[in-house]
C-alpha positions in Angstrom: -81.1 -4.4 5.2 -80.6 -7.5 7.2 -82.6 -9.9 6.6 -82.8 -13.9 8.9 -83.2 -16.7 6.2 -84.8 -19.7 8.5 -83.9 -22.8 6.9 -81.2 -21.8 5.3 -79.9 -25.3 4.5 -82.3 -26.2 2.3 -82.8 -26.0 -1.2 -85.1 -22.9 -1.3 -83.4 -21.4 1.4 -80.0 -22.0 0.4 -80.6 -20.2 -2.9 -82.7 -17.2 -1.2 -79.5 -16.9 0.6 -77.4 -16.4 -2.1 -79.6 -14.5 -3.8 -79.5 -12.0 -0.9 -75.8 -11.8 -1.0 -75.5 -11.2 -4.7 -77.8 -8.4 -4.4 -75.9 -6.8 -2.0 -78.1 -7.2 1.0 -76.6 -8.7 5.1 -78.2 -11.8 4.9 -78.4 -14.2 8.0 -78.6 -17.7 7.6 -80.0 -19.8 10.4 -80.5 -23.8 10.8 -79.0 -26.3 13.1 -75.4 -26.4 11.8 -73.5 -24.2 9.3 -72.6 -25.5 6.3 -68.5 -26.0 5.5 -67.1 -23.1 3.9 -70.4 -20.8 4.2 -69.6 -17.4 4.2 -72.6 -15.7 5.8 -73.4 -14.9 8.9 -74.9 -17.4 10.4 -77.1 -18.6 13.3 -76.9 -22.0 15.0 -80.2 -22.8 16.1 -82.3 -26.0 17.2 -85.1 -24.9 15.6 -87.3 -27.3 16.1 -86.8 -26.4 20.0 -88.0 -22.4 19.1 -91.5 -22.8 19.9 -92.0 -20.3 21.8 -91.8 -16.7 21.0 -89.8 -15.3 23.6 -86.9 -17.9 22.5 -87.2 -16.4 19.2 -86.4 -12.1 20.5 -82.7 -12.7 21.1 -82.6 -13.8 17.3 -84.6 -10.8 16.2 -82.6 -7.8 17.6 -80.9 -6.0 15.0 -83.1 -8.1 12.3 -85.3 -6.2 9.3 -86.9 -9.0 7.6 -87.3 -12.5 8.3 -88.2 -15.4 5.5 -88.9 -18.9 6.8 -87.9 -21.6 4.3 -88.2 -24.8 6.9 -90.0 -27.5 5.7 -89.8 -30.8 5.7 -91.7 -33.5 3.2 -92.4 -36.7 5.7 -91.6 -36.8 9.6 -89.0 -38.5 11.2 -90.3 -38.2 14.5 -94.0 -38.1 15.7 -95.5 -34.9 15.5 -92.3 -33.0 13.3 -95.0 -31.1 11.0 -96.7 -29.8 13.8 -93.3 -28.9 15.6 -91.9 -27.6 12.5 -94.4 -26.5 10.2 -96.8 -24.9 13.2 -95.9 -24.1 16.0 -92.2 -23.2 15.6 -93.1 -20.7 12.8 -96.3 -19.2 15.1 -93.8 -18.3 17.3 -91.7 -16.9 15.6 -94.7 -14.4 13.8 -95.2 -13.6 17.4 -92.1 -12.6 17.9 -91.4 -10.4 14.6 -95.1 -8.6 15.6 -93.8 -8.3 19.2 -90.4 -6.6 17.9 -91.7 -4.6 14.8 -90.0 -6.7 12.0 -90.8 -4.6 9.1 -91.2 -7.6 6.9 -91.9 -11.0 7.0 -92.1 -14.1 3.9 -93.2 -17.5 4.5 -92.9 -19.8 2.2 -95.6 -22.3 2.5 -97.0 -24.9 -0.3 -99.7 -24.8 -3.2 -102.3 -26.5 -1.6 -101.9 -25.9 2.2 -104.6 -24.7 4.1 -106.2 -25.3 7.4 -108.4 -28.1 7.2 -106.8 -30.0 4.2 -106.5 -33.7 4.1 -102.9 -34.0 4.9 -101.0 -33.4 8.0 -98.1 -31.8 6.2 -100.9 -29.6 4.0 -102.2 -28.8 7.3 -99.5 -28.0 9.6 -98.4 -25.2 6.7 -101.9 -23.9 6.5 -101.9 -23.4 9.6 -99.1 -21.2 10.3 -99.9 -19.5 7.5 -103.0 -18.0 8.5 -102.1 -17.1 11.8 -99.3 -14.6 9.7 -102.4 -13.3 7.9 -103.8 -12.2 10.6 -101.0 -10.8 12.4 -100.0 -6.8 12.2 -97.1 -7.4 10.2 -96.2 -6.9 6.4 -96.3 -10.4 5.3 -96.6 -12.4 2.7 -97.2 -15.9 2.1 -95.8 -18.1 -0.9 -97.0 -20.9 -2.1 -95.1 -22.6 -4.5 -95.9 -26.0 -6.9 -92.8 -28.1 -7.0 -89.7 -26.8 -7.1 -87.0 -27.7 -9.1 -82.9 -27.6 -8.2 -80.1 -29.5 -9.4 -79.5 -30.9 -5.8 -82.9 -31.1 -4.5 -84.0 -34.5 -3.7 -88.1 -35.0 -5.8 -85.5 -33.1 -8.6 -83.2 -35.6 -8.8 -86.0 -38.2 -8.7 -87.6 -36.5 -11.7 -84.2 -36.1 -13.4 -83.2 -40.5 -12.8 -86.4 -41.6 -14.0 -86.0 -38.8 -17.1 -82.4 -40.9 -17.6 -84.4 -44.4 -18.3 -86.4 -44.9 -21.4 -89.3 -46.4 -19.8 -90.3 -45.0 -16.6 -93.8 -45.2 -14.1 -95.0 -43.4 -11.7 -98.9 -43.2 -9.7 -101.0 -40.5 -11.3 -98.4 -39.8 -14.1 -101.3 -39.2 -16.7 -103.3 -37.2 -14.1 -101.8 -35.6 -11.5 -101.5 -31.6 -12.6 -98.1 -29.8 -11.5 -96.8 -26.5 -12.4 -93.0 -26.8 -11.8 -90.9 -23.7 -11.2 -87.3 -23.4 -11.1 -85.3 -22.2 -7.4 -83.9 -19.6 -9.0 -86.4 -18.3 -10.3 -88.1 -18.6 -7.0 -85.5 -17.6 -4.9 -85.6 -14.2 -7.0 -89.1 -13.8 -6.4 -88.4 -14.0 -3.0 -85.6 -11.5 -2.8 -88.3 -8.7 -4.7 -90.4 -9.5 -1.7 -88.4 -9.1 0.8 -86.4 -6.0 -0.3 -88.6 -4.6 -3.4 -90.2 -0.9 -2.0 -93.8 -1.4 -3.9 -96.7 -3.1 -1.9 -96.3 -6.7 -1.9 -99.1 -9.3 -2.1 -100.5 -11.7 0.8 -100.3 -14.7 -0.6 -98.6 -15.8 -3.6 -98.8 -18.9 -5.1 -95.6 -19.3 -6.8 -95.8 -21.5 -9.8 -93.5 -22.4 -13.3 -95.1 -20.7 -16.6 -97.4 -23.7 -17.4 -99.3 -26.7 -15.7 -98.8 -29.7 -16.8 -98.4 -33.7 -16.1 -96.0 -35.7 -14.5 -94.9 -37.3 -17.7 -94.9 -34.1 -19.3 -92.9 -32.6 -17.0 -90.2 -36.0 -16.9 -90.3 -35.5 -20.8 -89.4 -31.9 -20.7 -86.7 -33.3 -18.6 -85.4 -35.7 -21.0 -85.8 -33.1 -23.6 -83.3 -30.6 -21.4 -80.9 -33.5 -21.1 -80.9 -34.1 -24.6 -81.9 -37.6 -23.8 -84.5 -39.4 -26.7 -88.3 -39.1 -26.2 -89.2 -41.9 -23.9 -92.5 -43.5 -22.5 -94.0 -43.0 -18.5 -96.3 -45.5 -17.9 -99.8 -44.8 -14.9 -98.7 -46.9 -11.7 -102.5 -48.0 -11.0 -104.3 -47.1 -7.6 -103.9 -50.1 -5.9 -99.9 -50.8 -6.6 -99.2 -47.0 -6.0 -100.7 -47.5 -2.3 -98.9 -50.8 -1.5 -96.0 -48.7 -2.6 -96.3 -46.1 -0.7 -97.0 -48.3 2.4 -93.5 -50.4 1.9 -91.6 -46.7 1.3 -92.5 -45.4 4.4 -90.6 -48.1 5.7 -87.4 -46.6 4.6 -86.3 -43.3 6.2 -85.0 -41.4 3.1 -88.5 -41.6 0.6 -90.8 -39.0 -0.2 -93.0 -41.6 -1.3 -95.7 -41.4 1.8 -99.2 -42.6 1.7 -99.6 -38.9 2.1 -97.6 -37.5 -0.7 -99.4 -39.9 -2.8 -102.8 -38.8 -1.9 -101.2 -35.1 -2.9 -100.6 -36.6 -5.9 -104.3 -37.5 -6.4 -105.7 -34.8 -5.4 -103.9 -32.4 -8.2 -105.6 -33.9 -10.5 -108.4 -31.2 -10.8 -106.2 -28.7 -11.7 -106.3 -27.2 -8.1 -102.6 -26.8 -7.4 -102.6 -24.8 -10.1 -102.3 -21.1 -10.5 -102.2 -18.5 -13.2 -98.7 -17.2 -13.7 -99.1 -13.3 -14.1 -98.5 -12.4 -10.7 -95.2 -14.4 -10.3 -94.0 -12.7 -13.7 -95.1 -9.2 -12.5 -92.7 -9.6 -9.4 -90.2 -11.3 -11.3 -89.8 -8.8 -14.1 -89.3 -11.1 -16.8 -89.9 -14.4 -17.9 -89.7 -17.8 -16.1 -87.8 -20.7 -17.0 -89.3 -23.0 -19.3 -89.4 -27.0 -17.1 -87.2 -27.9 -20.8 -84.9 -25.2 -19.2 -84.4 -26.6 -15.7 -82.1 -29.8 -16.7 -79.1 -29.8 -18.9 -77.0 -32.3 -20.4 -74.3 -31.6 -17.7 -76.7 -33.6 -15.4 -77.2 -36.7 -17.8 -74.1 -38.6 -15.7 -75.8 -38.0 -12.3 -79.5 -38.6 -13.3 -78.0 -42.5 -14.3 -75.6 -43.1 -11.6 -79.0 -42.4 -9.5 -80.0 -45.8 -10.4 -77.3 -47.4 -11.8 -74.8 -47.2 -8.6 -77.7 -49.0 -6.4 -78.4 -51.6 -9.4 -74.3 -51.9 -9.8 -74.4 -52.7 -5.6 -77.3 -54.8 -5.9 -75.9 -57.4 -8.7 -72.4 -57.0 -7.2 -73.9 -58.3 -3.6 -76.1 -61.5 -5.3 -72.8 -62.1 -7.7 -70.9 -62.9 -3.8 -74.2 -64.4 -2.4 -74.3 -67.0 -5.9 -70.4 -67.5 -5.9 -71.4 -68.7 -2.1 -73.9 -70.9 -2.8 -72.8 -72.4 -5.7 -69.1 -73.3 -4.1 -70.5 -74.8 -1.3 -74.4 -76.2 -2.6 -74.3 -76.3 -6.1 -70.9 -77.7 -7.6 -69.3 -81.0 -6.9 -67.0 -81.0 -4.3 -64.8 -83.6 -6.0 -63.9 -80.9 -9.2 -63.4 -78.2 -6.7 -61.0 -79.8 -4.0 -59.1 -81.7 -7.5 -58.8 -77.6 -8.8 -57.7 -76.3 -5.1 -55.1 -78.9 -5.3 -53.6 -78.2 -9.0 -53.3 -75.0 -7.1 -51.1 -76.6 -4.4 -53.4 -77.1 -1.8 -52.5 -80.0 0.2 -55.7 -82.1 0.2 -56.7 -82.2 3.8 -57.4 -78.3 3.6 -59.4 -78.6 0.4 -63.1 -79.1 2.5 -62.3 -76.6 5.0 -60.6 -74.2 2.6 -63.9 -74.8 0.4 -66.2 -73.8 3.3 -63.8 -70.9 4.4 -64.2 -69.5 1.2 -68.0 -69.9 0.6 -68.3 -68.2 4.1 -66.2 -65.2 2.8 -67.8 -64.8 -0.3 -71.3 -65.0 1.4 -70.0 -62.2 4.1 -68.4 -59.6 1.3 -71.5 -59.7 -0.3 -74.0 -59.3 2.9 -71.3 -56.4 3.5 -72.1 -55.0 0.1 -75.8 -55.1 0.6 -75.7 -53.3 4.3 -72.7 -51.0 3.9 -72.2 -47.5 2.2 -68.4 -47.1 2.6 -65.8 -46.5 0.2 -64.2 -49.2 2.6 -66.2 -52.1 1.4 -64.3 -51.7 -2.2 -60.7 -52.5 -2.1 -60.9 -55.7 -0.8 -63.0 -57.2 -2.8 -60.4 -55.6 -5.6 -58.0 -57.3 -4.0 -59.7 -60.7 -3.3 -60.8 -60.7 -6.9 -56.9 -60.1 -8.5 -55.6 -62.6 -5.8 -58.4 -65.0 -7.1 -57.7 -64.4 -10.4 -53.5 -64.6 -10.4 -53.4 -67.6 -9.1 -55.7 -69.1 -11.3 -54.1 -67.5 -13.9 -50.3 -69.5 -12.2 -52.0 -72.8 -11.8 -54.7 -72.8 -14.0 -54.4 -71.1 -17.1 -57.3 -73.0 -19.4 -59.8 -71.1 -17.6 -58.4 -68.1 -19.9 -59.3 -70.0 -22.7 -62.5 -70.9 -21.7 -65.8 -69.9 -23.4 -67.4 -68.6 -21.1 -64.9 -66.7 -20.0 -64.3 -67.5 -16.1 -61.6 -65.5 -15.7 -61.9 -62.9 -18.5 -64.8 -61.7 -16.7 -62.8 -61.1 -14.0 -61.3 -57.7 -15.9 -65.1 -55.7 -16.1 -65.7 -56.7 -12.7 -62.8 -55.0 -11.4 -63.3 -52.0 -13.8 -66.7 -51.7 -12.2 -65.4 -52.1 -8.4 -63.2 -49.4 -9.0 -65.6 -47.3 -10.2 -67.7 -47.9 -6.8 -65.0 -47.0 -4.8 -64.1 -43.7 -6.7 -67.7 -42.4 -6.4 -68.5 -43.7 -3.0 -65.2 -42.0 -1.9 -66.2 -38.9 -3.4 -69.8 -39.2 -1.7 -68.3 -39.4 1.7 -66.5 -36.1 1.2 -69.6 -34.6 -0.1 -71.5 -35.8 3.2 
């Protein structure tokens, strides 16, 4: 069978993928780029640009099932749900009808439907009734949230299950039923290969509902982390949130996502589990299942690295404004000189040095390079040797001026490992 995985990039897709292969089936991935070192065959497409079903035939020859796994959770450009959500997967429907595409899967979200009061609800609803109504075999999954060691609300969940105290809007209200991609992915792969009749719509949810702090507990309790507390972001905050996040490209927080959020609250993104199991075969993964302790050192690095970078930056922006603004000059230039400074560079070396200190950590702040890193290594142990020549009391001191000097390094060096291990990941 060969089957065209639309998305294939992305977490669900990605794992349908593989799924495919494992069970010995010619799986096609498609999406803008192929991924390093995939081993399909794969299909380098604009999709966004397929929005019209006769771009879509070329695609389709040879081609036995299709399953679309695009989606996208907030909109980069104006109009990208529509685009992507709507009118790129219509035409494609109308293409599979047009060729006789024995099978077609789309997977949608719990919730969608037409005239539902999000745009990204919508756009999904709305390509998924016009496969209903199409003369295809079809069917359309919906699942809840979806969890995956590398997908992005998963990782979320997984940082705040690191902390001990945690908040999040609606976390005492808001109803989810969390299913794991695997177990997803093979529900998808019965679908689209399995021989017995195959339902319309699914909605594809985990083997219980519950809340958002449940489900972050159940996550601590898979990391083996100890019971923690998730406090109710109230209405009001949660909005203002959600208004400032949008600012910034890489949130799923979304005024949008957040009214989602309220919305789930009566239970209606909720389903009953027994057709999911019935496809499945066996049981589902229990949400104290998905997360193990092999992902306790990512779950904290998720907040600590951007906290480490943060204090980092205002320790440089401080050292700054404290050489220049907040010490007396006379101590400073009588310490430059024990260091053998002749005494007409002390000022301007004093104001060189405030400047540097205030651009390294300005750098720190705007930069996400391993770059950034050794220099400030090296400006540190330059700092500190020659202190350490010309001024050796500070050693002694009691609040430890230099001494400090050894954890800060320890901690640089960790930055520049990981973020030189993030850029190869990119």
């Amino acid at each position: 069978m060969n089957i065209l995985v639309i998305g294939a990039t992305g977490l669900i897709g990605s794992h349908t993928l593989a799924a495919l292969q494992r069970t010995g089936h010619h799986a096609i991935g498609a999406s803008r780029k192929k991924p390093t070192g995939a081993l399909a065959t794969w299909k380098e497409l604009d999709i966004g640009s397929l929005t019209d079903a006769q771009a879509w035939l070329p695609h389709l020859e040879g081609i036995d099932a299709v399953i679309n796994c695009v989606g996208i959770i907030r909109e980069s450009r104006p109009n990208d749900f529509q685009r992507l959500h709507q009118q790129m997967p219509i035409a494609l429907f109308a293409a599979c009808e047009q060729v006789g595409v024995s099978r077609v899967v789309q997977v949608s979200a719990l919730g969608s439907q037409m005239h539902a009061s999000t745009a990204y609800w919508r756009s999904k609803g709305a390509a998924d009734a016009d496969l209903l109504q199409r003369r295809l075999s079809a069917t359309v999954v919906r699942p809840s949230l979806v969890y995956g060691d590398e997908g992005a609300s998963s990782r979320v969940f997984t940082m705040m299950a690191s902390l001990p105290l945690t908040i999040m809007p609606m976390a005492h209200s808001a109803l989810v039923q969390p299913i794991h991609v695997d177990d997803l992915a093979d529900v998808l792969v019965k679908l689209l290969t399995g021989t017995s009749p195959a339902p319309r719509e699914l909605a594809a949810v985990g083997p219980r509902a519950m809340t958002i702090a449940a489900y972050i507990e159940a996550l601590r309790a898979g990391m083996a982390w100890p019971p923690g507390r998730v406090l109710a972001l109230p209405a009001l905050p949660a909005r203002l949130l959600a208004r400032c996040a949008e600012l910034l490209p890489a949130s799923a927080l979304t005024l949008d996502s957040l009214r989602m959020l309220e919305q789930s609250a009566d239970g209606s993104n909720t389903a009953e589990t027994g057709p999911v199991r019935a496809i499945l075969g066996r049981a589902l993964r229990r949400p104290e299942d998905f997360a193990g302790p092999g992902q306790r050192a990512r779950a904290v690095c998720a907040w600590a690295l951007p906290v480490c970078r943060w204090v980092i930056a205002l320790l440089w922006l401080w050292t700054a404004y404290a050489s220049w603004f907040g010490w007396p000059h006379a101590q400073s230039l009588d310490w430059l000189a024990q260091c053998g400074l002749p005494h007409a560079w002390g000022e301007p070396m004093l104001l060189a040095a405030s400047l540097l200190d205030a651009a390294i950590g300005m750098t720190v702040l705007i930069a996400r390079r391993a770059w950034i890193w050794p220099p400030q290594m090296a400006l540190v142990l330059g700092y500190t040797t020659i202190m350490s020549l010309h001024l050796p009391q500070f050693w002694m001191h009691p609040f430890g001026p230099l001494s400090k000097n050894l954890p800060l390094l320890a901690l640089m060096f960790v930055m520049w490992r990981l973020a030189a291990n993030a850029g190869k990941q990119d």
